[in-house]
C-alpha positions, -999 to 999 in steps of 0.1 A, spaced: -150 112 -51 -144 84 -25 -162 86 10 -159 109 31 -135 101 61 -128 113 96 -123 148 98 -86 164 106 -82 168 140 -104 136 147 -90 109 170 -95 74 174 -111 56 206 -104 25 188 -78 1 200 -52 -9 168 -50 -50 162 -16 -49 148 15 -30 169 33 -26 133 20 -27 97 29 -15 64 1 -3 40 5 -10 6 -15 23 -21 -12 20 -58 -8 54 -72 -46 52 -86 -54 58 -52 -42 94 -58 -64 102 -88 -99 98 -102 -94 66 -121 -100 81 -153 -71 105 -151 -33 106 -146 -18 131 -120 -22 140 -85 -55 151 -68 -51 166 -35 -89 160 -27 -79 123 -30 -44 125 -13 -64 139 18 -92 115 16 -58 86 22 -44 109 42 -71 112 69 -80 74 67 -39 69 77 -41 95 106 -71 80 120 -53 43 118 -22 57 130 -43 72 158 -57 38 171 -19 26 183 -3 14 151 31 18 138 23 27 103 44 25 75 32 34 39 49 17 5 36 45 -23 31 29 -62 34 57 -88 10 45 -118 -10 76 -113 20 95 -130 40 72 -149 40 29 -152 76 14 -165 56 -10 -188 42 20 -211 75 20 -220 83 -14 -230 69 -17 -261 92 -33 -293 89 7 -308 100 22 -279 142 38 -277 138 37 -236 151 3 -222 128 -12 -200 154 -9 -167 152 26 -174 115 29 -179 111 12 -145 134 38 -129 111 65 -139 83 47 -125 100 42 -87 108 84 -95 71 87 -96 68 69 -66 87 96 -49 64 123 -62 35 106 -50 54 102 -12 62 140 -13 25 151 -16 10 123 9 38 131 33 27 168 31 -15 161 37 -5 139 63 16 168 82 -15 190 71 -32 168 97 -7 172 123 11 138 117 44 138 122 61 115 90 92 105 75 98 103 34 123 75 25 136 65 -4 154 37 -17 169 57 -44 191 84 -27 178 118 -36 186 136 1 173 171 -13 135 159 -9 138 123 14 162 103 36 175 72 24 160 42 36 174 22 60 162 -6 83 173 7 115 165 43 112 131 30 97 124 11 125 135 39 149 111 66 131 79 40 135 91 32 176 87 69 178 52 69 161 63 85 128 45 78 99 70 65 76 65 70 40 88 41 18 91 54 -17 112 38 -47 104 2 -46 134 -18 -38 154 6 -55 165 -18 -85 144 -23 -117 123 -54 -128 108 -52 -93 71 -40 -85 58 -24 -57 41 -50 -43 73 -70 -39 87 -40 -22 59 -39 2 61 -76 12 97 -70 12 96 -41 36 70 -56 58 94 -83 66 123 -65 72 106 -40 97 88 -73 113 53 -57 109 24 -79 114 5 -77 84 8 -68 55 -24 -42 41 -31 -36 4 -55 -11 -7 -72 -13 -37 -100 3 -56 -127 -29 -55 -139 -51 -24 -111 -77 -20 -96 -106 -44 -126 -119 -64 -125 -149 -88 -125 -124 -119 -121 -87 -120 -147 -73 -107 -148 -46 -130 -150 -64 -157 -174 -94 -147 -194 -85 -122 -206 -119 -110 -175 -125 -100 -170 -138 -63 -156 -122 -32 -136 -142 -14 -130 -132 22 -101 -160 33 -78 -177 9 -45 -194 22 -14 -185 1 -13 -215 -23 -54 -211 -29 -39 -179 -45 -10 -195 -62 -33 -219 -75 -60 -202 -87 -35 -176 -106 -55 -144 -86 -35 -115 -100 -46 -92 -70 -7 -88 -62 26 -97 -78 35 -132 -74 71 -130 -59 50 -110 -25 27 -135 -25 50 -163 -23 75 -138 0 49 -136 23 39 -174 26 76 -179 36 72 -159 59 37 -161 73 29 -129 68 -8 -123 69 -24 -101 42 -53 -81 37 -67 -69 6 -99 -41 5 -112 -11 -7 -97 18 2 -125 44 -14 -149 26 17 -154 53 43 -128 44 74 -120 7 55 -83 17 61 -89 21 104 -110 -4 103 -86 -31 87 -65 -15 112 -88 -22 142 -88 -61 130 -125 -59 116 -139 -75 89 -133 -60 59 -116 -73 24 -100 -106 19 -72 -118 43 -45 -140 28 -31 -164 55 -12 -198 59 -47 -215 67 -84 -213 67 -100 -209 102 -122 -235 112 -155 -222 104 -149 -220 68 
C-alpha cells in the first residue's frame, strides 16, 4: 500500500502555488502494480492526496489513464483480429471507468466534482467542453477529464498537455510511481540519476521516456512548466501543489544555481 495521506475531513492551512493545474494519474495509480483492476484502498489513497491539494486554493483538474484495466497496445500485435484504432478506443473506455470510481471517493470526501468525457456517453459523464470546463473549475469543482482526446493514436499524456493548455492551467503535474525522470528506469537500474530540473530540449535530447513526446514538445511551445514525482509519497501530490520541492520540474530554462 502507498502512504498514508490526510485523513477525510482534513483541510489544508497551506497556501496553493498554482491558481489552475491539471494532474496527470496513469491507471497504475489505481492498483497494486502487480495486478489489473481497480482497488478502492488505492483510489482513496489519490483521492485524499487531491482533496487536500484542492483544499490549499487550486483549481484542480484530473486527466485519468486506464492501463490498470485495459492498454490499446495489448492489442496490436500482428495475431491480433482487433485493429489498433479500435484497441485504442477501449483503452480511452477504460479511462472512463477509472474517472467513475475516483469521481465517487472524491465525493466520499465531500468534494464536489465533475466527470467529462471526450467520448459522449451522457448516461455516466458530461461531454467535455472548454467553457463549461472552465466554468466547473472557477466554481471550485474538481473536474475529472476522461477519454483522451477522444480520437485514437493519441496517449494520455498528449491529452493532459493538451487540456492543460486549453484551460490555461499553470502547470502541468504527472504522477508517477518512482521519484521523478531519472537517466534510466529506476526500476530496472537502480544507479540511475534523479534529475530535479531539465529544460524541454535536455529531455528531447536525451530521449527520457517519462512522457509521450508530442506533450513534451506541446508543452515547450507553450511554456508550460511540468512536474514529474511520486505519487505513492505521503502528501507528494499537496505538496507539488504548495510549490515545494518535490520530483523533477520540466521548464524552458535552468535556474541560475544549477
Amino acid at each position: 500500500m502507498p502512504d498514508a495521506a490526510m485523513p477525510a475531513g482534513a483541510t489544508s492551512a497551506s497556501q496553493a502555488a498554482f491558481g489552475r493545474l491539471v494532474l496527470k494519474l496513469s491507471g497504475e495509480s489505481f492498483a497494486d502494480r502487480r495486478e489489473r483492476g481497480i482497488s478502492m484502498d488505492y483510489v482513496v489513497h489519490i483521492a485524499t492526496q487531491i482533496y487536500a491539494a484542492a483544499g490549499s486554493g487550486a483549481q484542480v483538474a484530473v486527466v485519468i489513464g486506464g492501463g490498470n484495466i485495459l492498454r490499446g497496445a495489448q492489442f496490436t500485435s500482428g495475431q491480433s483480429t482487433i485493429l489498433e484504432g479500435t484497441a485504442h478506443y477501449m483503452g480511452m473506455l477504460a479511462t472512463v471507468i477509472n474517472g467513475l470510481a475516483l469521481q465517487d471517493a472524491l465525493e466520499s470526501l465531500g468534494c464536489q466534482t465533475r466527470l467529462m468525457s471526450a467520448i459522449r456517453m451522457d448516461g455516466v459523464a458530461e461531454p467535455y467542453i472548454r467553457r463549461r470546463a472552465t466554468r466547473h473549475l472557477e466554481k471550485g469543482r474538481i473536474v475529472i477529464l476522461a477519454g483522451g482526446t477522444g480520437s485514437p493514436f493519441v496517449t494520455t499524456d498528449t491529452a493532459a498537455a493538451q487540456r492543460a493548455l486549453e484551460l490555461d492551467a499553470e502547470i502541468l503535474l504527472k504522477a508517477t510511481r518512482v521519484d521523478g525522470v531519472f537517466s534510466e528506469d529506476p526500476e530496472k537500474n537502480p544507479h540511475a540519476i534523479l534529475y530535479r530540473h531539465l529544460t524541454y530540449q535536455n529531455v528531447l535530447d536525451k530521449h527520457l521516456g517519462f512522457m509521450d513526446r508530442t506533450a513534451i514538445i506541446q508543452c515547450m511551445g507553450h511554456a508550460l512548466p511540468i512536474l514529474v514525482f511520486n505519487y505513492n509519497k505521503k502528501d507528494h501530490i499537496q505538496r507539488a501543489v504548495e510549490g515545494q520541492r518535490v520530483g523533477t520540474l520540466i521548464s524552458k530554462d535552468l535556474p541560475a544555481e544549477e
